[in-house]
C-alpha positions in Angstrom: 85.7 87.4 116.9 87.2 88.1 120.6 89.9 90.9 119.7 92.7 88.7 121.0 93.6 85.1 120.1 95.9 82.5 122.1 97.9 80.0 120.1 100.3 77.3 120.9 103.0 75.2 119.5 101.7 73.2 116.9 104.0 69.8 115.3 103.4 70.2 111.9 100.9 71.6 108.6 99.5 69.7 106.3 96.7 70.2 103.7 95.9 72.2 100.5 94.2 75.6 100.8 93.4 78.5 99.0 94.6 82.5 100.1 92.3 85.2 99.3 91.9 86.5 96.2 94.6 89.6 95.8 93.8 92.7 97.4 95.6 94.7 95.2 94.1 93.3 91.9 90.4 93.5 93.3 91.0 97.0 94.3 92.3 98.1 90.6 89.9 95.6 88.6 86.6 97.7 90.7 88.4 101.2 89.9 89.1 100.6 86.2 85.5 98.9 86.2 84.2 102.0 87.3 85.2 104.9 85.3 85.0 102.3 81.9 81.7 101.8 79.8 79.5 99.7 80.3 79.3 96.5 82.7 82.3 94.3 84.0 82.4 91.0 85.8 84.7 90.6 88.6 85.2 87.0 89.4 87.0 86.0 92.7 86.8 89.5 94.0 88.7 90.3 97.9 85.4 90.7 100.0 87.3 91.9 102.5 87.3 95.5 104.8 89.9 97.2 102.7 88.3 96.1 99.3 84.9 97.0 100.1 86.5 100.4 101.2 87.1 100.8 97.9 83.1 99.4 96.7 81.5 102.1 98.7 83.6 104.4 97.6 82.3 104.2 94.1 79.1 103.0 94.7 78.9 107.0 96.7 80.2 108.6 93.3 76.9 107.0 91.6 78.5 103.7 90.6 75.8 100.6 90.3 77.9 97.6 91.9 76.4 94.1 92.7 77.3 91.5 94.5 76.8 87.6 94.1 78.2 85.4 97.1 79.4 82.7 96.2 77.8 78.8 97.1 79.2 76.9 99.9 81.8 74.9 98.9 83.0 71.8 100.2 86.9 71.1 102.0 89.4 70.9 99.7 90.4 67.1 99.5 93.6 67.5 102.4 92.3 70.3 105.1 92.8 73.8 104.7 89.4 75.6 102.9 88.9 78.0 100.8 86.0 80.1 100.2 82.7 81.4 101.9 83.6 80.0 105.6 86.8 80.6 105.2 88.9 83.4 102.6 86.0 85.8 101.6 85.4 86.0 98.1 82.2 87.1 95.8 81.7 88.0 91.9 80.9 91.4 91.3 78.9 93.2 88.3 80.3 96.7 88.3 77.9 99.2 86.0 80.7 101.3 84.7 80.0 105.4 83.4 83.1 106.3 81.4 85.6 109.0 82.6 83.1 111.6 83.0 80.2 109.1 84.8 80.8 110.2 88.9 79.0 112.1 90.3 79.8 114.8 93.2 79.5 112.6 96.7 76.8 114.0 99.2 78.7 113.6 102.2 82.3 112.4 102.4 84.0 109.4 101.4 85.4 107.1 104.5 88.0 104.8 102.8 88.3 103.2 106.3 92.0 101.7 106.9 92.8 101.5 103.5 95.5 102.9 101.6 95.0 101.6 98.4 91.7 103.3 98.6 92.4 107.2 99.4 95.6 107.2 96.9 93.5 106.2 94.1 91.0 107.4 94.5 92.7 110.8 94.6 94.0 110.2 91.4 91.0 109.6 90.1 88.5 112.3 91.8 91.7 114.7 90.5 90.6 114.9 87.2 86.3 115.1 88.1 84.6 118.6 88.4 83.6 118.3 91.6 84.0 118.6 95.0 85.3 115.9 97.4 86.1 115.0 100.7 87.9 111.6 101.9 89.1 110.1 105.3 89.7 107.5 106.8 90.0 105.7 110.6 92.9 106.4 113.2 95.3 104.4 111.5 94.9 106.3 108.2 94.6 109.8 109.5 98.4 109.6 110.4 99.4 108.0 106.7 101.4 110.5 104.5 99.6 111.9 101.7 102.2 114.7 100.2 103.5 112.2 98.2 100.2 111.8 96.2 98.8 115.2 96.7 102.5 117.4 95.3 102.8 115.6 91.8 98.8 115.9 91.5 99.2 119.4 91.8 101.5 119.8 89.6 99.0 118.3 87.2 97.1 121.2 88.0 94.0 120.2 90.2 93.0 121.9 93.4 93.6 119.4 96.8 95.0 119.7 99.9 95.0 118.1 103.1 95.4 118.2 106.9 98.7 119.7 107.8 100.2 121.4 105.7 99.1 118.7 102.5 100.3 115.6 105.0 97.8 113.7 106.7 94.3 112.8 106.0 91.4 114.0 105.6 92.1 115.3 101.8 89.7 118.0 99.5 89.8 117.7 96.2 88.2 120.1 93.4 88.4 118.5 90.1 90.2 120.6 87.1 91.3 119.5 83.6 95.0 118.1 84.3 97.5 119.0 82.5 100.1 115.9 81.6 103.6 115.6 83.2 106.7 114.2 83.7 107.1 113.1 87.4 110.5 111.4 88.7 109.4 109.4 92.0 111.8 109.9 95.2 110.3 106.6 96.4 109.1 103.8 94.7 105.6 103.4 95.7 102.8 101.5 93.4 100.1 103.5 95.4 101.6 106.5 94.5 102.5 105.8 91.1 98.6 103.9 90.2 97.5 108.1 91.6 99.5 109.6 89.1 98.7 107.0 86.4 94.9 107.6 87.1 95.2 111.3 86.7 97.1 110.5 84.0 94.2 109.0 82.1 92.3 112.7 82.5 95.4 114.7 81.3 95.5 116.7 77.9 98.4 114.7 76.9 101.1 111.9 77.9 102.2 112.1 81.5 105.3 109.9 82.1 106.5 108.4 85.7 110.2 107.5 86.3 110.0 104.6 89.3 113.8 104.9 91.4 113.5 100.6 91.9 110.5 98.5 89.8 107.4 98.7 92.2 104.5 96.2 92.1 103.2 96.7 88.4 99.0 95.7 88.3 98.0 98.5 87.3 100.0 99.2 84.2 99.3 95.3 83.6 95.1 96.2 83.7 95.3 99.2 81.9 96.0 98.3 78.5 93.1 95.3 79.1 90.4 98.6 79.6 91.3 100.0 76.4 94.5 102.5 77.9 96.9 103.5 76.0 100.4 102.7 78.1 104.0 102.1 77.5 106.3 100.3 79.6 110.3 100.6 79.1 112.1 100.1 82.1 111.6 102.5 84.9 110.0 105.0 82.6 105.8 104.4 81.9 104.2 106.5 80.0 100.0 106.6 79.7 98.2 108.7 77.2 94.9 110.9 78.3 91.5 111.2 77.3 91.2 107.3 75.7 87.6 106.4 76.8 87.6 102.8 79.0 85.9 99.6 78.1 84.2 97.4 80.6 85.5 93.7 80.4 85.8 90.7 83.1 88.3 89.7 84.9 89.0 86.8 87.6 91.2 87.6 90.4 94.4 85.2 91.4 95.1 84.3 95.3 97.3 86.7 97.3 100.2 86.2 97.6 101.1 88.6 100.3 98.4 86.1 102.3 99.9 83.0 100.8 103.1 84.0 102.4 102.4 83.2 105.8 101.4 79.6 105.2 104.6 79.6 103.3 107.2 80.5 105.9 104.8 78.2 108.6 105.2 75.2 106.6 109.4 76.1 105.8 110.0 76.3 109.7 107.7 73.4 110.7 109.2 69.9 110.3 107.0 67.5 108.5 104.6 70.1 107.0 103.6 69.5 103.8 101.3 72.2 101.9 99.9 73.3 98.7 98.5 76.5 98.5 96.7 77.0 94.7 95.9 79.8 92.6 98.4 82.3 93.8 99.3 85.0 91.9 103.5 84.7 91.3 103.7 88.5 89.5 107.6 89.1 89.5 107.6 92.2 91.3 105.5 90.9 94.4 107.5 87.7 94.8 110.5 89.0 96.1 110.0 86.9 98.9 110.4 83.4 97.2 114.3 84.8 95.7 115.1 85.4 99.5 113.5 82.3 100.6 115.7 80.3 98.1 118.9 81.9 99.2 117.8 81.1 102.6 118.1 77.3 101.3 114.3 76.7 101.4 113.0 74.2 98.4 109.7 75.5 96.9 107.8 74.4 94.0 105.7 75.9 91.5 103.3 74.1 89.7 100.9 74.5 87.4 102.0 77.4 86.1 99.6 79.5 84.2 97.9 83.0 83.1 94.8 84.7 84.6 93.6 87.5 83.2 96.9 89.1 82.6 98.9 87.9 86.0 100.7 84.6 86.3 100.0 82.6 88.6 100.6 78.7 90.0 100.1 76.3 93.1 102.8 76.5 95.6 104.2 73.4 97.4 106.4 74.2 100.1 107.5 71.6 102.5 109.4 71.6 106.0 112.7 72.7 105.6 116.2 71.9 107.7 119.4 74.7 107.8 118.0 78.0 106.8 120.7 80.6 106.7 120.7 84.3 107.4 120.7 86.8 104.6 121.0 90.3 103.7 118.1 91.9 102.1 119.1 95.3 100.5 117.3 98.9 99.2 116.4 97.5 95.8 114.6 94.0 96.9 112.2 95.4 99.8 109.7 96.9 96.9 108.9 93.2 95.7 108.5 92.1 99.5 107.7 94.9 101.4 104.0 93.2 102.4 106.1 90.2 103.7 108.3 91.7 106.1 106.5 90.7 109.1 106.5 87.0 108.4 110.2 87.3 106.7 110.9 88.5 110.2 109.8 85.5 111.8 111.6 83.5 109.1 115.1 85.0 109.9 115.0 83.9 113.9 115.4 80.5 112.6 118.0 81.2 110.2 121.1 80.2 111.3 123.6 83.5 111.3 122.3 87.3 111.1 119.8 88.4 108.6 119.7 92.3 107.9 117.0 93.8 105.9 117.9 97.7 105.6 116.5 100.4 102.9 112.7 99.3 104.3 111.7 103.0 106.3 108.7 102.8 104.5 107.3 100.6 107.1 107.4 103.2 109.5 104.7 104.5 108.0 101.8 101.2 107.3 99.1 100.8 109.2 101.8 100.5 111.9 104.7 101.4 112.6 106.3 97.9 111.2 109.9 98.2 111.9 109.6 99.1 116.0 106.1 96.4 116.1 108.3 93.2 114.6 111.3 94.6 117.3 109.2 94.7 120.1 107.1 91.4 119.4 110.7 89.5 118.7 112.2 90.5 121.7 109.5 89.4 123.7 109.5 86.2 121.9 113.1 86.1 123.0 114.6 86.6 119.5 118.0 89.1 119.4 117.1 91.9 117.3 118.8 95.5 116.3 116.4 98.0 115.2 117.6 100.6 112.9 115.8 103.4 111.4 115.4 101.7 108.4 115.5 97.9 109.4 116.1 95.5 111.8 119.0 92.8 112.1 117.9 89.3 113.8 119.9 86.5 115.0 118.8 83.2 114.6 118.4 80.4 115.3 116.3 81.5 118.2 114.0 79.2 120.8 111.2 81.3 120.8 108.7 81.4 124.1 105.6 82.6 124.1 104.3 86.3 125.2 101.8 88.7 124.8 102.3 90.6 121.4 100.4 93.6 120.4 99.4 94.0 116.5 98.8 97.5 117.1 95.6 97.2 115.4 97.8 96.0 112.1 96.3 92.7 110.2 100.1 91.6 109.3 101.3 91.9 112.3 98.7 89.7 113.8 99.2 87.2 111.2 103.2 87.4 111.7 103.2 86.7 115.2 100.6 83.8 115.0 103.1 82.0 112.9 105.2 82.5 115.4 103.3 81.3 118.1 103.6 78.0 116.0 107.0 77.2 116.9 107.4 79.0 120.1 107.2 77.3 123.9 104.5 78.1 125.6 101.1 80.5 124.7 101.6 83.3 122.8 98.4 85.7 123.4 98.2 88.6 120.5 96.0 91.1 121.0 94.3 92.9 117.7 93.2 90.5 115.8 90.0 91.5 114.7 92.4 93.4 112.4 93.0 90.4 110.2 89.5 91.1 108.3 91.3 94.0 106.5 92.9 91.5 104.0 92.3 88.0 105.4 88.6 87.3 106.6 89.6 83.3 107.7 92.7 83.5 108.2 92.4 81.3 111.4 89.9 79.0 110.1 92.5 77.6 107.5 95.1 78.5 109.9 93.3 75.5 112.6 92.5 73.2 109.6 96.4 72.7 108.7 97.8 72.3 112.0 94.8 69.3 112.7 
């Protein structure tokens, strides 16, 4: 793929398609699999950059991990596709050792662009007697770390990382953790999935206090392994030393991906689309309770349970008079993913929608906040950028312009909805980046607007 795509106005979507499987579930599902006993199935796994970060990762601690593509299937009966040519997906057969089953790396560990990957992972290679050495590209060299790398001391291992404890790349010497009791200044799954790792290697119960409820997978997988974990509120609490048991698990749709197609069809007149097999968890889905104050009409259907996660087909249709809103501190946790496309949602909201408490997006695989204000204004939305948020003024007539993703797969995806409703071509430049989380994202993206 040509690392910059041109789109233009498009009248309308219509189909039934199928996001890629979530990219924080397949992350978890190969980590749990990993350090459990024995084998475990992971069915509708993310083959995606990120994901497979997290694969090679294990698979360089000693970890036996297959994979089986999947067949070629056929179009789903209304456009839109799903599958090998379009969201990449596979099964994977994870050979799992227990706690105690890694093995010192021989070189270091590149966990690429994501994340997901280096928190986790430093959790994990916290509480293993051996030495280990993880980086990552550009992007992640400049993501903070202290917040991982100051409660896992406190639990007693030996890690540290590029000035002074903030920036990739991080060492870590394994040591027998000792349990605590860690109150988190931010809410942050990545960092609290770290602690909970470690946890699972501490002499003891460690217990997490979250500030505002932060997306909750991994204490939802845990107890499935064989972990001992208790839930109450804003407190979890995860005993040590309970040995892991492999197990299968299928993987739901994305819905940070879904969320795109979404907003598209809401803002298109006409559209009519179905996206199946999303995962709705209640604190990722933030996004539909600000959608619905907006006055958009979505339905769930189908409703039902995968492995632990609920999860339904979404029908969302074109929609007429959205209003502005005000999205505060304590909702950005359950939408933080979507505030790109929520972005591009709110310049054709009638009124002012603020979204403030969201700093955190300074610090993603872009710098969010300033990347949606530039890429507006050029689109010829109003926008005020504040250090923690922007304000946008809508309804805008969007034109098209040259946007820059700054390397930053929902960025790119962002403005290409965008580009669906604007005047004129919009070129954005990045694009390749989409592979991180959303291998045919333009393949279903052409197949709706047919």
């Amino acid at each position: 793929m040509s690392d910059r795509i041109e789109l233009k106005r498009a009248k309308k979507l219509k189909g039934e398609i199928i996001p890629p499987p979530d990219k924080s579930i397949s992350h978890r599902a190969v980590i749990l699999s990993s350090i459990s006993k024995g084998k475990s199935i992971i069915k509708n796994f993310l083959r995606a950059e990120d994901t497979l970060s997290t694969v090679n990762a294990f698979r360089r601690l000693g970890i036996e991990i297959e994979e089986k593509l999947p067949p070629r299937r056929p179009p789903l009966p209304r456009g839109g596709w799903g599958g090998k040519e379009g969201t990449s997906s596979c099964e994977l057969i994870v050979h799992g050792k227990g706690f105690h089953g890694l093995k010192e790396p021989e070189n270091i560990i590149d966990c690429g662009n994501s994340g997901t990957t280096i928190r986790l992972l430093s959790g994990i290679l916290s509480g293993n007697p051996f030495l280990s050495i993880l980086t990552g590209d550009d992007s992640l060299r400049r993501r903070p770390m202290k917040r991982v790398i100051t409660p896992l001391k406190q639990m007693g291992t030996e890690i540290a990382a590029r000035a002074d404890d903030a920036y990739p790349p991080i060492v870590i010497k394994g040591k027998q953790l000792k349990p605590i009791r860690y109150e988190m200044p931010i809410a942050s799954a990545q960092v609290k999935s770290a602690i909970l790792l470690a946890g699972l290697y501490a002499d003891g119960e460690t217990e997490i206090i979250e500030p505002v409820k932060s997306r909750d997978h991994t204490e939802r997988m845990l107890p499935s392994y064989g972990a001992e974990i208790k839930v109450e509120g804003l407190s979890i609490k995860i005993k040590g030393g309970t040995e892991l048991k492999g197990r299968n698990t299928e993987v739901p749709g994305d819905f940070s991906s879904a969320a795109f197609f979404i907003i598209a069809a809401l803002l298109m007149n006409n559209s009519d689309v179905i996206i199946k097999n999303v995962g709705i968890n209640p604190t990722r889905v933030g996004l539909l309770d600000a959608l619905k104050k907006m006055g958009a009409e979505i339905k769930l259907m189908n409703v039902r349970d995968v492995s632990g996660e609920p999860v339904a087909d979404i029908h969302c249709k074109g929609a007429q008079g959205l209003k502005a809103i005000n999205i505060t501190k304590e909702q950005v946790p359950s939408l933080i993913d979507e505030f790109p496309i929520i972005c591009i949602a709110a310049t054709q909201a009638d009124g002012i929608t603020t979204i403030r408490g969201s700093e955190e997006l300074r610090v993603k695989e872009s710098d969010r906040i300033k990347a949606m204000a530039e890429g507006l204004r050029k689109m010829a939305a109003e926008v005020e950028e504040f250090k923690d948020g922007l304000s946008i003024k809508g309804p805008a007539k969007l034109k098209g312009a040259v946007i820059d993703s700054y390397g930053d797969h929902r960025i790119a995806m962002a403005f290409s909805i965008a580009a669906l409703i604007a005047s004129r071509t919009t070129t954005i430049k990045g694009v390749s980046s989409v592979n991180i989380s959303f291998p045919g994202f333009y393949k279903i993206l052409k197949g709706l607007t047919k």
